[in-house]
N, C-alpha and C positions, 0 to 999 in steps of 0.2 A: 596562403600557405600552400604549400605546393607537395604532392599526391608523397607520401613515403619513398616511394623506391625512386622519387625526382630530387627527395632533400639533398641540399649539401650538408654535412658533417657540421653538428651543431658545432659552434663557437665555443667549446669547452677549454681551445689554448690558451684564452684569452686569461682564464682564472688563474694560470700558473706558467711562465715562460716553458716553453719547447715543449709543452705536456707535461714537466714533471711538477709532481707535488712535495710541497714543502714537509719534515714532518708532522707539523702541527695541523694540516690540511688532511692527516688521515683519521681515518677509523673507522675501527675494529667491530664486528657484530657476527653475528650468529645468522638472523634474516632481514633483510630489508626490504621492508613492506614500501610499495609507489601508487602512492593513491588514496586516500581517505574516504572513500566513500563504504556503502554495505559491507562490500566483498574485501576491501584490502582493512578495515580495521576488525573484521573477521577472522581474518589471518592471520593477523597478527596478535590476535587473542588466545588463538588457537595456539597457538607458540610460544606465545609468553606462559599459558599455561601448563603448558610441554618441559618448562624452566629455558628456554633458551635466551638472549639476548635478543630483542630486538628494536629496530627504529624503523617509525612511520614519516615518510616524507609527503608534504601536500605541497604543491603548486601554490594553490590559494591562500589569503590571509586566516580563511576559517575550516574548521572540516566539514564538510557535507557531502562534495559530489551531489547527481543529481539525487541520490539517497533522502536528504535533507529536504526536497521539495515535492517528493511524491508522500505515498499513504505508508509505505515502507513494509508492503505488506509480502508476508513470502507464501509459496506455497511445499506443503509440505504430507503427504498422506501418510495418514498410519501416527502421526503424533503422538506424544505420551499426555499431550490437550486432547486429543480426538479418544484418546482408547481411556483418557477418564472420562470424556462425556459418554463412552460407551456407541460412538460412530460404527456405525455395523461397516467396516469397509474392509479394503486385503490390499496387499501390493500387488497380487495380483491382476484386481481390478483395477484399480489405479495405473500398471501398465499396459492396458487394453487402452485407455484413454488417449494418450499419446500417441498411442500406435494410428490409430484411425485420424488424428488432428494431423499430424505431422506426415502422413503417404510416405513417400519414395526418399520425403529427408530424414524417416524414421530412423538411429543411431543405435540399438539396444543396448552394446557398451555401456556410452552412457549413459541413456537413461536407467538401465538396471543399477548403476554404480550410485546413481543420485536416486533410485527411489530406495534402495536397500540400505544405505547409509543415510540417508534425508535423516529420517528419525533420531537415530542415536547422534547423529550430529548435532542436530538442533541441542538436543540433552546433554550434550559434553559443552556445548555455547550457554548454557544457563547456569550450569553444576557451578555454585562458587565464585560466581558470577552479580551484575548488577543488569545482563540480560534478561528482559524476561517477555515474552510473547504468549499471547491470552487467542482462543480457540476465536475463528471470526465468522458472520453468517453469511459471509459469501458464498455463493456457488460458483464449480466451474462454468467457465464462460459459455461450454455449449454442452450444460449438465443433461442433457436429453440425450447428446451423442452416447455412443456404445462406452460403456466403460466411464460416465461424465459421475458428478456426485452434484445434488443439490446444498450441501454442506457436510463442514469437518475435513476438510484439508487446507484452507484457509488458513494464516492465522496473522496476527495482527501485532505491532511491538505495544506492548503495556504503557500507558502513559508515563509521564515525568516528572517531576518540579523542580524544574531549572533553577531554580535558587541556592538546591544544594551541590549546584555544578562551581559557586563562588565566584572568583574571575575568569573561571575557563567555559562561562555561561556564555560570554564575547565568542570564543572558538567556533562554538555552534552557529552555522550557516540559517538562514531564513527560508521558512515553505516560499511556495510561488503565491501563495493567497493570503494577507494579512486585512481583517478589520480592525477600523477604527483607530489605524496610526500603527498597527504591532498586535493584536491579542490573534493568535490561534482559535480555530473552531473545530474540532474533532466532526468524525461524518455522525456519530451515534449524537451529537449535540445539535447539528444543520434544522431538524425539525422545530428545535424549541425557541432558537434564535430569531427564523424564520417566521415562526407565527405563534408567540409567547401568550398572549392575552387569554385566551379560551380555557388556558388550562394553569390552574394555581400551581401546580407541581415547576411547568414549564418557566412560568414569568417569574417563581424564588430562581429557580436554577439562572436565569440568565441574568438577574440582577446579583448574584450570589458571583458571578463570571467577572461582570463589569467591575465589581466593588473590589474584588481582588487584582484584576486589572489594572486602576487607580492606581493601587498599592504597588504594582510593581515597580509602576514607572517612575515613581520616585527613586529608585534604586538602578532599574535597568533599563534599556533600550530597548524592548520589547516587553511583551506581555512570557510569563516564566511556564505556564502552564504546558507542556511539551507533548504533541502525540503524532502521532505517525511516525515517518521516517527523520523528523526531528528528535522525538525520543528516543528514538533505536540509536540514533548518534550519540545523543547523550549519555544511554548508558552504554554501552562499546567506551566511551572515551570516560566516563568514569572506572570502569574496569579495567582500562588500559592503565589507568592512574596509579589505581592498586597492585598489576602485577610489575612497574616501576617502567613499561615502556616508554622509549625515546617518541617524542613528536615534535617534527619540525615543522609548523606553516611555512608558508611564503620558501619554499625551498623546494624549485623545480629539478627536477633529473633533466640532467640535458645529454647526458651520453652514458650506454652501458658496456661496463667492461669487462671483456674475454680474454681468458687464459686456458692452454691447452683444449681447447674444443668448448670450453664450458663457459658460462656466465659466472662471475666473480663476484662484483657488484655493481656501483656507479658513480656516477662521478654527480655532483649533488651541488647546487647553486645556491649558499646560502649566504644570507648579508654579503652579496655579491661577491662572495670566495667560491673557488672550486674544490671543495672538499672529497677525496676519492674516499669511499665508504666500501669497504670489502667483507663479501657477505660470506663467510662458511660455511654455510648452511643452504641458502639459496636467494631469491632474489622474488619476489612476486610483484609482479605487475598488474597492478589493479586501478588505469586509469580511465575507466569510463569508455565512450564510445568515441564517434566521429563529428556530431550531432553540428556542431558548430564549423566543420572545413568544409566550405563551399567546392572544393574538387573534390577530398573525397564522397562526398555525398554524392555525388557525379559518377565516381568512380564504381560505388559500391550500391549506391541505390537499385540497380537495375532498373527496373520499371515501376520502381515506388519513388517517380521526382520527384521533391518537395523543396522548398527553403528557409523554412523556419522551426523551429523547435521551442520545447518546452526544457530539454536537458541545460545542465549549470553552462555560464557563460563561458570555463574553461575547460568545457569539451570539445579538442579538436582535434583529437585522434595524434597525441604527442606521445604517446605509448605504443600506439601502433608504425610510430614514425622509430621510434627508438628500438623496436623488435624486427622490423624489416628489413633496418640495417646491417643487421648482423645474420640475414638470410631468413629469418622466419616466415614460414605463409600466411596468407590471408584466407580464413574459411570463407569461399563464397558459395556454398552448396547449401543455402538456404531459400526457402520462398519468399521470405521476406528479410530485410534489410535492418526494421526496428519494429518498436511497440507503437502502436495510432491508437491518438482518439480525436475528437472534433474538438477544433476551439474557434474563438473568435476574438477579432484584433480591436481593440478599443484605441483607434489616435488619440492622441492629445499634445496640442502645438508640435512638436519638433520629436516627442517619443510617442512609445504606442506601449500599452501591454495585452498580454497574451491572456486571455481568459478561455479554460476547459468548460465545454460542457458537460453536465451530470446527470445522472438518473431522473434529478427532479425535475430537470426541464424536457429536455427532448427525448425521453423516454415515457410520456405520461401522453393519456389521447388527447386528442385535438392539434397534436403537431402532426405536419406534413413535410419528408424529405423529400423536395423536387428538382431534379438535373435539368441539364440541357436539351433534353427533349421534354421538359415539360412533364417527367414522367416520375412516378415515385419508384425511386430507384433501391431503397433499403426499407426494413424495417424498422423505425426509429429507436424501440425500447432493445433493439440487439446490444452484443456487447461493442465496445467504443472503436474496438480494432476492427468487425466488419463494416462498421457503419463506412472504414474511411478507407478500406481495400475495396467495398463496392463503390466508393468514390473515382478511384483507380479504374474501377473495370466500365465505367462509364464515361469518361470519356478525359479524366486529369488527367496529364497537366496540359491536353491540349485547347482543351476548352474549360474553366472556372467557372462556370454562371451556377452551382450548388447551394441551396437554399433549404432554411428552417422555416416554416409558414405557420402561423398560427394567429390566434386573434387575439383585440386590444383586453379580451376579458380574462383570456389564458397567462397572458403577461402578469396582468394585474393578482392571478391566485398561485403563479405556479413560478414567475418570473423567466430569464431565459440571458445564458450567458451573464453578460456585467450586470443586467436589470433583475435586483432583489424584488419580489413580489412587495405588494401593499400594507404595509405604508412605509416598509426602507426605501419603494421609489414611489414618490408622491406623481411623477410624471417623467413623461418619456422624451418632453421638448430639448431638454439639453441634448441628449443624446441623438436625438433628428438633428439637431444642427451640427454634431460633434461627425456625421453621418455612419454612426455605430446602427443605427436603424433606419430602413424605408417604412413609410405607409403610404397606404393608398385609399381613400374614398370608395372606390371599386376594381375589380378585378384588374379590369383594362388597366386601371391606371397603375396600378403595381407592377403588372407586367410588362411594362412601359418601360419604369424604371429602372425595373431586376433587365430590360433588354432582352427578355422573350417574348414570342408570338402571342399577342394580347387573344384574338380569337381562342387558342389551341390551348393557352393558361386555363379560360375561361370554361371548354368544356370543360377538359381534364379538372377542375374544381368541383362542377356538377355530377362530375362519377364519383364523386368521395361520399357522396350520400350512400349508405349502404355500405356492402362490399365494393372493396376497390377493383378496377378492371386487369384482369391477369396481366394484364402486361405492362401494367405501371407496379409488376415487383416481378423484378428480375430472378432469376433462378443463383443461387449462389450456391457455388462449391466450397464446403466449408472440409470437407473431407480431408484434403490434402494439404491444407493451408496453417504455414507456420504462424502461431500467436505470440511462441514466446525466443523466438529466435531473432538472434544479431548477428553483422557479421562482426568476427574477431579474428584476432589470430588463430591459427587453427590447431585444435587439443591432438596430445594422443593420448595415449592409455597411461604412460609414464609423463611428469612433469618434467617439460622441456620445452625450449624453444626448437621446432624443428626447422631444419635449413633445407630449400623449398628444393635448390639444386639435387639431394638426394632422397626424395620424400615421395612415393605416389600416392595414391589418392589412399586414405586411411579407410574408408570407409560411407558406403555407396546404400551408401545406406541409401426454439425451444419450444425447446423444439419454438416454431417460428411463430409467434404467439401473433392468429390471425385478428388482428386490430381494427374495429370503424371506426375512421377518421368520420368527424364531426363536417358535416355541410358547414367552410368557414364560413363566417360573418364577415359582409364588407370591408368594415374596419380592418386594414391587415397595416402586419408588420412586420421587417425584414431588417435583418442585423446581418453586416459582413463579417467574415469569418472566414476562418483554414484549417484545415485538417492535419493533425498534428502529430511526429513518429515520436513518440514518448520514447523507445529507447535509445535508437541513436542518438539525438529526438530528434527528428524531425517534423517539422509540419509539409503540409499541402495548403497553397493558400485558397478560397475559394468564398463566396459568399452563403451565408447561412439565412431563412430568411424563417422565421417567428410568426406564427400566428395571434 
């Protein structure tokens, strides 16, 4: 696919001779929401409850975006969840935090407009509604920073029971992680599934899980139980049911149409007709990121290269191609390009998938993150987006050799990447041949195969006794450093497409939790792996290696 401003003019004659449309290829709305994911079935919730008309058009046969495959979690300070659990916080604390994360791409604009409506927005999304989102114990990512919170801005969508979605249970898009053929595992459920036997409460719950399971699958193609950003679709799209909203799957925007200076609507590809949709009201464009166009990623990456992602298979920046058409900019006055966390690539014959690391693996001791100099380059338990911009600042994408190091015992309690702890993986021999993981006998010999200096491995293993050597943990600038920034098209303070020919620049605008790694044991083991830009999404690929 070739960069926006290189497209040629989608093939929208093709739906209807000379460009015109027939009139039964028109129609009428109020807004036309492009996009199904978080943000455009938001939208258009927001509006339908406004009383307007509107229709949602999705690309995909289902609705998700990458929505559907993350935790779906938002943030949001000052909550009418946080001020009933009685969170001692203020807006204006909560805009000290940004300020200090984000440096020189700090926006006040917006962020004052998004922390002083965050709240009552959230409240106008639930009012009447099949929305609903519950307080979460997250903390912010670097809650030590000035202005950071250890919880209560978090919050999480409420679970689901897809069963009473009926046939529109099908529409809903699939996480990135399924056990067992299809059942959902929530993160507040990972502990009991993981290691049930010890504890009566745990081992009812997850046979309580399975038995219902069973049950679905007589009926449905998955497991019904819905949480994350699975459930937040579901209820958006059952809400959307009630306020009589249009949804069209499988119905890509291939061109947007202007009249007198403004956007009208679009012209919309459905059962292979070109139906022109004219919106009077407005038009939102809510199609995801770039995550999946090998130029743009190029283009807009800057110095965060990667080539793989965790975002839905159709994001490829077709929103950003149909906005820049018509003149709009691209924000690239960002530090960073998407969201990172570490994953690792499981082959198998002729496909591969993409497996994220989590808290329980490579944030717990006895892992070791070691670069190309042999050196530990991060702190493992950080949040997922340092761990993989110090990946960046050490030496990707010129050199890959990045490694998770841990032992055959750690594996066995704590698991790591595709390998479930004891006794989901009985043994690690498939996956040595599958070569998802090295081991080694001895130091030497892992360093052998990871293709680092076996000597230089070797000390650097012997200073992990104790405290580690300063200089096997880089200094990281977290000060200035975008977490939650993409680029996009670029906002003003008015909703508009701006046209870049008359536009200047709008606006110019844990703590480190010291860790001893454990003296490994011989036995090592190393799993490949890449590091991953969740929002765009992009990954970094690079090898991860397991202790």
């Amino acid at each position: 696919m070739n960069a926006p401003n290189d497209r040629a003019k989608p093939d929208t004659i093709a739906f209807a001779s000379k460009g015109e449309t027939r009139a039964d290829q028109d129609w009428e709305t109020d807004v036309l929401v492009i996009g199904s994911g978080a943000a455009g079935l938001s939208a258009a919730l927001y509006a339908a409850k406004a009383g307007l008309r509107v229709i949602v058009c999705e690309k995909s046969p289902r609705l998700d975006g990458t929505t559907a495959l993350s935790n779906g979690m938002i943030w949001v300070p000052c909550s009418a969840q946080a001020r009933a659990a009685k969170i001692d916080d203020t807006i204006a604390n909560a805009r000290t935090y940004p300020q200090h994360e984000l440096g020189v791409h700090y926006r006040a604009q917006f962020i004052d407009a998004y922390l002083e409506d965050g709240p009552a927005a959230l409240t106008a999304l639930e009012n009447g509604t099949s929305v609903k989102f519950t307080l979460a114990t997250t903390p912010d990512y670097h809650s030590s920073q000035l202005g950071g919170a250890d919880k209560g801005r978090a919050l999480s969508p409420a679970p689901y029971d897809g069963r009473l979605l009926g046939k529109d249970f099908d529409l809903i898009g699939d996480p990135i992680r399924l056990v067992i053929g299809g059942m959902m595992i929530s993160s507040s459920e990972v502990r009991s599934f993981l290691n049930p036997l010890p504890s009566v409460a745990s081992l009812k719950h997850v046979l309580t899980r399975l038995s219902r399971y069973a049950r679905d699958r007589l009926s449905f193609r998955r497991g019904t139980e819905l949480s994350g950003g699975n459930a937040l679709i579901a209820r958006l799209l059952v809400s959307l049911r009630e306020y009589g909203v249009e949804i069209w799957p499988s119905s890509p925007a291939v061109e947007l149409t202007k009249e007198g200076g403004r956007v009208t609507g679009a012209i919309i590809k459905r059962i292979n007709v070109g139906i022109r949709v004219r919106a009077s009201r407005g038009v939102v464009l809510a199609t995801g990121g770039f995550a999946r166009n090998a130029q743009l990623r190029t283009h807009l990456g800057g110095a965060h290269q990667h080539d793989v992602t965790l975002a839905h298979a159709d994001v490829n920046g077709d929103g950003i191609g149909l906005a820049t058409m018509l003149g709009a900019a691209i924000d690239k006055d960002v530090a960073s390009a998407g969201f990172w966390t570490p994953v690792s690539i499981l082959k198998r014959g002729s496909g591969s998938q993409v497996v994220p690391y989590a808290w329980l693996d490579r944030g717990r001791p006895g892992v070791s993150a070691v670069g190309p100099n042999v050196r530990r380059f991060v702190n493992e338990s950080n949040s997922y987006h340092d761990i993989c911009l110090a990946m960046f600042e050490n030496g990707y994408p010129a050199d890959k050799r990045f490694y998770f190091i841990c032992d055959h015992q750690f594996v066995r309690l704590r698991g790591m990447g595709h390998l479930l702890p004891w006794p989901w993986t009985l043994s690690i021999g498939k996956y040595l041949r599958l070569g998802y993981v090295k081991a080694g006998e001895t130091i030497s010999e892992l360093a052998e195969q990871l293709g680092l200096d076996p000597l230089c491995f070797k000390r650097r293993s012997r200073n992990t006794t104790g405290t580690l050597p300063k200089d096997g943990i880089p200094s990281l600038s977290v000060g200035n450093r975008v977490l939650i920034a993409r680029s996009a098209i670029r906002p003003s303070e008015k909703i508009q497409i701006l046209d870049q020919s008359k536009t200047d620049r709008l606006l110019r605008c844990r703590s480190l939790r010291q860790r001893l790694a454990r003296r490994p044991d011989w036995r090592r083991i190393v799993t490949e792996t890449s590091w991953m830009n969740k929002a765009t999404q992009s990954r970094v690929f690079m090898l991860a290696a397991m202790t």
